[in-house]
Structure formats: C-alpha cells, structure tokens
C-alpha positions as CSV (number, residue, x, y, z in Angstrom):
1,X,6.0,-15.0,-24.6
2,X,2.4,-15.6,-23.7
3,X,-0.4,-14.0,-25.7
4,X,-2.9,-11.9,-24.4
5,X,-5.6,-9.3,-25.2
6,X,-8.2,-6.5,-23.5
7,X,-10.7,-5.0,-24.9
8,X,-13.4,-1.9,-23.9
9,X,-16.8,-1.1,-24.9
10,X,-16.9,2.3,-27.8
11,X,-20.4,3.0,-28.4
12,X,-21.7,4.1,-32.2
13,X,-24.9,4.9,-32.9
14,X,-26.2,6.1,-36.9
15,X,-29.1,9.0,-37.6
16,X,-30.4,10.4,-40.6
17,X,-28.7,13.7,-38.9
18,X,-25.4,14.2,-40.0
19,X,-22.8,15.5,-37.2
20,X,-18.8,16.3,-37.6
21,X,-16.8,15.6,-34.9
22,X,-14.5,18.0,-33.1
23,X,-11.5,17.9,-31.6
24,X,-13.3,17.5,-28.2
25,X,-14.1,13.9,-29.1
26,X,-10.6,13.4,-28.1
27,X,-9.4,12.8,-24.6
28,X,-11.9,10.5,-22.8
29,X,-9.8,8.1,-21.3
30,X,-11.0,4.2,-20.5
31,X,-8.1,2.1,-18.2
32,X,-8.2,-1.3,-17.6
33,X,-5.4,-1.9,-15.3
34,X,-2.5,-0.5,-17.3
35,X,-4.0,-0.7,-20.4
36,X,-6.2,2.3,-22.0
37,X,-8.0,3.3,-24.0
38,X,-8.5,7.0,-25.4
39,X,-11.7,7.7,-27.4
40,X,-15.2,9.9,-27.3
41,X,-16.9,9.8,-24.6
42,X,-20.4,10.6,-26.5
43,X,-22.0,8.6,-29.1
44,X,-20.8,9.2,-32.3
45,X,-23.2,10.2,-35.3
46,X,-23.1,9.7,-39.3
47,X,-25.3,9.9,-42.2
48,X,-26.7,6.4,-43.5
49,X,-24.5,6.4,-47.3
50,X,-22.0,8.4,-46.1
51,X,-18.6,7.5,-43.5
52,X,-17.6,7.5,-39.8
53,X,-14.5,7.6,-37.9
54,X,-14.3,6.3,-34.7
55,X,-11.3,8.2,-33.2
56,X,-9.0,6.0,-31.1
57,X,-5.5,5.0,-29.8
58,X,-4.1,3.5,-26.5
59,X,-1.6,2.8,-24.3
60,X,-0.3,-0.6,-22.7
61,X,1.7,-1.8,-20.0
62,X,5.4,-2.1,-20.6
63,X,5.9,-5.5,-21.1
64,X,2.7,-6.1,-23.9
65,X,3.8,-5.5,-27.2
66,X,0.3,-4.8,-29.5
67,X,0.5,-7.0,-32.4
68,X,-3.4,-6.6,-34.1
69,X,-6.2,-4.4,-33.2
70,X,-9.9,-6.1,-34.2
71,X,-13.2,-4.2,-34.0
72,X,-16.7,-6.4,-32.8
73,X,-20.0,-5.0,-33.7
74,X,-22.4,-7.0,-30.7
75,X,-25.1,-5.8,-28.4
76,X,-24.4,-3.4,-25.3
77,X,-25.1,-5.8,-22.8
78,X,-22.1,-8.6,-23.7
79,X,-19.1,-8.1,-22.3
80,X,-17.2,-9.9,-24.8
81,X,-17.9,-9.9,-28.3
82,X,-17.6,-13.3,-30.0
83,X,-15.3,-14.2,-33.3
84,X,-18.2,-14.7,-35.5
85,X,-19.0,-10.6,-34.8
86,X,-15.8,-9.1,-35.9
87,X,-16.2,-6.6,-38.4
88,X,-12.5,-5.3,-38.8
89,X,-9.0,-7.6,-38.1
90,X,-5.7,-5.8,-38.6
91,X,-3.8,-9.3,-39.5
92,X,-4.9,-10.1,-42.9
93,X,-3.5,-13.6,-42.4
94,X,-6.0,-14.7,-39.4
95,X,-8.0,-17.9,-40.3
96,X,-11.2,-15.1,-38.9
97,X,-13.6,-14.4,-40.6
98,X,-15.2,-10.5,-40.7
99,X,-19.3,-10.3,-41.0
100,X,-20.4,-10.5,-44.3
101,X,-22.0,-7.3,-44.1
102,X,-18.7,-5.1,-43.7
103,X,-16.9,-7.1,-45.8
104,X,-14.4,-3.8,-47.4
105,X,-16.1,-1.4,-45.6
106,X,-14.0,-1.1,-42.6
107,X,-10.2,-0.1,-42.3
108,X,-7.8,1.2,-40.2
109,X,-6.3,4.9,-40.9
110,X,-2.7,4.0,-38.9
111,X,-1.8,0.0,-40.4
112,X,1.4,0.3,-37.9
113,X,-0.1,-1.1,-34.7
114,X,3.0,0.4,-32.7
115,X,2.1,4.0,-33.7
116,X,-0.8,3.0,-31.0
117,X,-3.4,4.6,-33.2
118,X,-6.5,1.5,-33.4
119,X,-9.1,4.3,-35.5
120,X,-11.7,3.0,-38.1
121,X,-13.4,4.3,-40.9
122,X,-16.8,2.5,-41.5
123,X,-18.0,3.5,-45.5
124,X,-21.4,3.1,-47.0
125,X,-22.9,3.3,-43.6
126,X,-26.4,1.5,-43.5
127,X,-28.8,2.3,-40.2
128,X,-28.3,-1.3,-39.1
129,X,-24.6,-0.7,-38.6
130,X,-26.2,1.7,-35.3
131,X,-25.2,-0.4,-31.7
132,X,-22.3,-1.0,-30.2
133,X,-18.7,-1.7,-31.0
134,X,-16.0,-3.3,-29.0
135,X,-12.1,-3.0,-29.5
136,X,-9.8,-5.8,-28.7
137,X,-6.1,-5.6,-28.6
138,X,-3.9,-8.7,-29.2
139,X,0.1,-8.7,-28.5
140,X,2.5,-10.6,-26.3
141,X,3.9,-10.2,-23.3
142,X,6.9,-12.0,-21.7
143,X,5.6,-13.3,-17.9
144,X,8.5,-15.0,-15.6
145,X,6.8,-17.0,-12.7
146,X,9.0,-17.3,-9.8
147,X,9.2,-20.4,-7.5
148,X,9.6,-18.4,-4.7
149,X,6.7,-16.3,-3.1
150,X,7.4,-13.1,-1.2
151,X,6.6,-12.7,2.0
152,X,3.1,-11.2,3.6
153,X,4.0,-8.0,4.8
154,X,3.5,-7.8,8.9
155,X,2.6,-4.3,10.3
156,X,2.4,-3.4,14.2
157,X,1.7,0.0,15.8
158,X,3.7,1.0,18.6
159,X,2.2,-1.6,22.1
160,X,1.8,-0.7,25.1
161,X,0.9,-2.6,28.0
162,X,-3.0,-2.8,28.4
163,X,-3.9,-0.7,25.0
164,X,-5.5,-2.7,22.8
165,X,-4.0,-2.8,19.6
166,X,-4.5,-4.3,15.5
167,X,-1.9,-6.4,13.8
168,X,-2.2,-6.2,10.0
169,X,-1.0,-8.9,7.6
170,X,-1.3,-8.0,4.1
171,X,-0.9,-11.0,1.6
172,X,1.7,-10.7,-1.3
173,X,0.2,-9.7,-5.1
174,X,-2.3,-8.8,-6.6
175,X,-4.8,-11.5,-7.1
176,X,-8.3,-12.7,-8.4
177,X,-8.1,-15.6,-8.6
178,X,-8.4,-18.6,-5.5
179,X,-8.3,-16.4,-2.5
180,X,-5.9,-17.8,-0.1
181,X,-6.5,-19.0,3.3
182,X,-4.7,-16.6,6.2
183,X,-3.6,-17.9,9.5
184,X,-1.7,-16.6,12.7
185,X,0.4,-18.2,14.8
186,X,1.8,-16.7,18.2
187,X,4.8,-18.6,19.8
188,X,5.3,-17.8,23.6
189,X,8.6,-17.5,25.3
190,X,8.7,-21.2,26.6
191,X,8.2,-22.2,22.7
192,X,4.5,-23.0,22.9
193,X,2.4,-22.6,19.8
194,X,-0.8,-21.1,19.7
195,X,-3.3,-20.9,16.2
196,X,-5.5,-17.2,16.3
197,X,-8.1,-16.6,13.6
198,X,-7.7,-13.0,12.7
199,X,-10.5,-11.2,10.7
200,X,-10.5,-11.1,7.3
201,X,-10.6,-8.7,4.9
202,X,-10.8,-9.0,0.8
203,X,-10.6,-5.3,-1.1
204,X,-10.2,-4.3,-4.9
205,X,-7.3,-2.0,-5.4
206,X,-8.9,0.9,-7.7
207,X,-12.6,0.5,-7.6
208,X,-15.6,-1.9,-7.2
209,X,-15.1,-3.3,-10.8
210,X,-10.9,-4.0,-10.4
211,X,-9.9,-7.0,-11.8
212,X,-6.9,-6.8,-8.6
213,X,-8.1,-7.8,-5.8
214,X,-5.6,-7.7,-1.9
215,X,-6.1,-9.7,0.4
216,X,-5.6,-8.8,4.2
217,X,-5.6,-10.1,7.9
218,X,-6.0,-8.3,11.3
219,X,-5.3,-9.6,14.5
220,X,-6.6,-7.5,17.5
221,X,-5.7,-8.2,21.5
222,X,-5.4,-6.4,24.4
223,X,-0.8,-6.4,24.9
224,X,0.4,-7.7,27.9
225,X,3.7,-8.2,29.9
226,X,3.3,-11.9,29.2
227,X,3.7,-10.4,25.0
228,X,6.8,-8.9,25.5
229,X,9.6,-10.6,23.2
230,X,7.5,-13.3,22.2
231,X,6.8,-14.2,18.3
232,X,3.7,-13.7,15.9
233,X,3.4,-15.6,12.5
234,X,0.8,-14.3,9.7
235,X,1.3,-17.6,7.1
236,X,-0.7,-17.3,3.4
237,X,-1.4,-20.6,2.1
238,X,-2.2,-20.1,-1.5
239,X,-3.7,-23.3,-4.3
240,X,-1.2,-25.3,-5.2
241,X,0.2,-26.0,-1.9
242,X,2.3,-22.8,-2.1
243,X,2.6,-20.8,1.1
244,X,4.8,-18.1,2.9
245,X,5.1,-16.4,6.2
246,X,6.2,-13.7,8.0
247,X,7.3,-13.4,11.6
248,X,7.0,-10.8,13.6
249,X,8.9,-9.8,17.4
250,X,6.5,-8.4,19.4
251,X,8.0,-5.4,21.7
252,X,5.5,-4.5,24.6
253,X,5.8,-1.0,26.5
254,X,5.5,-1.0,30.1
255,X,2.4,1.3,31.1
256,X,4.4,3.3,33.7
257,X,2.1,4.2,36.7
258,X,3.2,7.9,38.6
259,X,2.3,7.3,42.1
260,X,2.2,10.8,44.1
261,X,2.7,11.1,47.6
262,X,1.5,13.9,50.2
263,X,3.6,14.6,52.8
264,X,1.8,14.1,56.7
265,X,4.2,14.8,59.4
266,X,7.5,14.0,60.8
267,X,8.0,12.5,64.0
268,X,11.3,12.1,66.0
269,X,12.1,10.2,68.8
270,X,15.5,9.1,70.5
271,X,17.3,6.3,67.8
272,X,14.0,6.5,66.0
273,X,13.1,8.7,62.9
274,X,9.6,8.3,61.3
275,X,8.6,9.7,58.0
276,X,4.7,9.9,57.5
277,X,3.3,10.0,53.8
278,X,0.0,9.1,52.1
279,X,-0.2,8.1,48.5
C-alpha cells in the first residue's frame, strides 16, 4: 500500500454578527477526481467567544481507505497548506505539531474516519481565527503497476477512394505527467516503411483545471487505390523507454463512377450491324 492524500479549499470567515447555519449549508459538492468533498458553499459566520462548525464529510475512490483527516488554517491564495499551519490532526500519535493558538480548541464531532464525516468544532473563537481553512485527507491505497502497456486505441471512418479522411490515435491512460511522443508509421503492400507526423492534440478530461490529462494523434490524407490493404502504425513512446502500438488495416472503397449513355441511331448493313451511343 502506498500512502496518499487530497485536500480542497473550505473558506471561514468570523464577525461580530452571529449567524446559525441551516440545513442548506449542506450539499455543495467539491470533486477532485474521485474524491469529494461535501460542505457549504458560503462563508460560514460565528461570534468571536462563542463556537463554529464547519459541516463536512466526503467520499473517496474505491481503492483509498481514509486513515486521518487534518484541518490547515493558511491564506486563500496557497494551494497547499504547510505542516507548521495545522490546526486539527485526527491521529493523536503524529510527531505534528498543531498551532499554538488552537491548541484544544479544535475537534472532530465523528472520531471514526470511515463514517466519512471530517466536521470541526472551533471553541473560544477569536477574530484572528477569520481566513481560510484547508482539509486534507490521508489513507492508503493499494496501486499494481503492470509491465505491460495497453495498446493506443486506432479509430478510422469508413474510406473511400478520393474523400479525404482523419485517423485518430488515442494514447492509453490518463496522464499528467511526461507527455509522450506520438508517431505513425504506414507500411505499403511491397513492405516499404514510411514515418507521417500526424497532428497533435493534448486535452484535460473534465475541465481546464483536471489533473487527467489524454493525449491524442490525427492523421489526415486524401485515400487512394494505392491504400487499399496496406498497414498503418500509431506507436506511443512513453519515459522510460516504454512504448506500444497499434496497427491498423486500411480498407479503401472504390468511388464507383455511373457513366450514362444516350442512344443515337442504329444502322444496318449486309454482315454489318452498328450500334451508335454517346456518353
């Protein structure tokens, strides 16, 4: 088992104004991937002296098991909170330390991590307790990295002779890391090799800030007779010198020409019969 963690931004902010939450604080949903994160959407608000709750649970993917949940208090703009801002860590045993400042003012109302319930109560609230708070999760998660890459996947619309038409080559997993180089290789019916550059294409799966990234390759030509039964290779070399491919028959459709004919005249003569058409 490998350990890992996420964490998401939840935003508190303390006035003088006291203000109960509802039950409509629940239900705003925060996904990373597979992992979320359900909490209110709106700033929360609390009386300096007096307590907060910052409603939250989550989900995770499958195969992470949630083994701590630790609250940061940093500023909005960091996207990770460092160790020396953690204000609340579930595992009492961690060599971490919590800021002096909430030292037994922060605790959890569900200690069973697996009842997926990461809430905190903050008491004897002071106004420089207002900013922001980020959760983190920590757990395990088993990962079994096979040898063996699958292969790209290799997509062709119907060809037809003279039509010009797009292969697409779509690289295996889901990736940001090292973005792996793409090639094509055709192979012609007398066994000669020829390298294409397709063009390249690099998208995120769910939206602009994914942390999945595919990557694709399209290959666009004008299909001729000289195509028919001959072979195209899309090959993904990836870091580490690891690389697959995919080949690809290419089946060409004759464009079939109708040729019409008027009819003239017919002429005969003795051992002699003509037939006059134009087309």
């Amino acid at each position: 088992p490998t350990d890992y963690f996420f964490f998401l931004n939840v935003y508190l902010l303390l006035l003088s104004v006291a203000s109960s939450l509802s039950a409509s604080a629940w239900g705003q949903q925060h996904c990373v991937g597979r992992y979320c994160v359900t909490l209110s959407e709106r700033e929360l608000t609390a009386e300096a002296g007096l307590c907060v709750v910052i409603p939250c649970s989550f989900t995770t993917a499958d195969e992470f098991t949630p083994k701590h949940t630790v609250w940061y208090k940093c500023e909005a703009s960091q996207h990770s909170c460092s160790d020396d801002e953690i204000i609340f860590h579930s595992n009492k045993n961690t060599d971490k330390k919590v800021q002096s400042g909430f030292e037994g003012r922060v605790s959890c109302l569900e200690p069973d991590v697996s009842q997926n319930n990461c809430s905190i109560i903050i008491n004897d609230l002071k106004e420089s307790d207002s900013g922001s708070y980020q959760l983190r999760l920590v757990g395990t998660a088993a990962i079994n990295v096979l040898n063996e890459l699958p292969k790209p996947t290799v997509m062709s619309p119907t060809l037809t002779e003279g039509q010009q038409a797009t292969l697409t080559c779509v690289a295996p997993g889901l990736c940001s890391g090292s973005v792996p180089e793409i090639t094509w290789t055709w192979r012609g019916a007398g066994g000669t090799e020829s390298y294409i550059k397709g063009n390249r294409t690099d998208f995120n799966t769910d939206n602009p800030t994914s942390f999945t990234q595919r990557h694709i390759s399209t290959l666009t030509f004008n299909p001729s007779a000289e195509h028919h039964n001959t072979s195209v290779t899309c090959k993904i070399n990836f870091t580490g010198r690891k690389s697959t491919e995919e080949t690809l028959t290419v089946h060409v459709n004759r464009n079939n020409m109708i040729v019409k004919c008027v009819f003239l005249s017919h002429r005969y003569e003795r051992n002699y019969n003509q037939w006059y058409y134009n087309c």
